[in-house]
C-alpha positions, 0 to 999 in steps of 0.5 A: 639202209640208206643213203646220203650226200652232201657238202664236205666241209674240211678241216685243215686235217683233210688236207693229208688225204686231199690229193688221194680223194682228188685222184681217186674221185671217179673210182674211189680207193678207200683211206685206211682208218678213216671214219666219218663222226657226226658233230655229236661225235658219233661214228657213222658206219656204212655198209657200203662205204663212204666216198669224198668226191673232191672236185675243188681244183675245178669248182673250189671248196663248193666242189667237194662232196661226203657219200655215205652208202648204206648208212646203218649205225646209228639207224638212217631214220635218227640221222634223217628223221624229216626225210622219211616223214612222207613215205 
């Protein structure tokens, strides 16, 4: 299983749960119902859950971070492929 971070990039929906990601950034509550897709449209399952890190009120829109944990569907290594090359 493996894991992933990376910049958030919002669409104007995420602004209905933006408030709760900002309070909830050093010990995350998790939103009901919410999932994370792929571009493709495939949604990502995560043993460990995912988290937005939502930093933006100091840092701006480069302030808010995804955190996938324990990724296991679809397999780590078909999201990551280069990732796993040098091990």
């Amino acid at each position: 299983m493996g894991c992933a971070y990376g910049k958030f990039v919002p669409t104007p929906a995420y602004s209905a749960i933006q408030q709760h990601c900002i309070r909830h950034r050093e010990k995350w509550e998790p939103v009901p119902g919410l999932i994370v897709e792929e571009t493709t449209g495939v949604t990502l399952e995560c043993s460990g859950g995912f988290q937005i890190v939502d930093f933006s009120p100091e840092f701006g829109t480069e302030g808010i971070q995804l955190h996938l944990l324990g990724i296991t569907t679809p397999p780590y290594s078909k999201l990551f492929p280069d990732d796993l090359k040098n091990r």
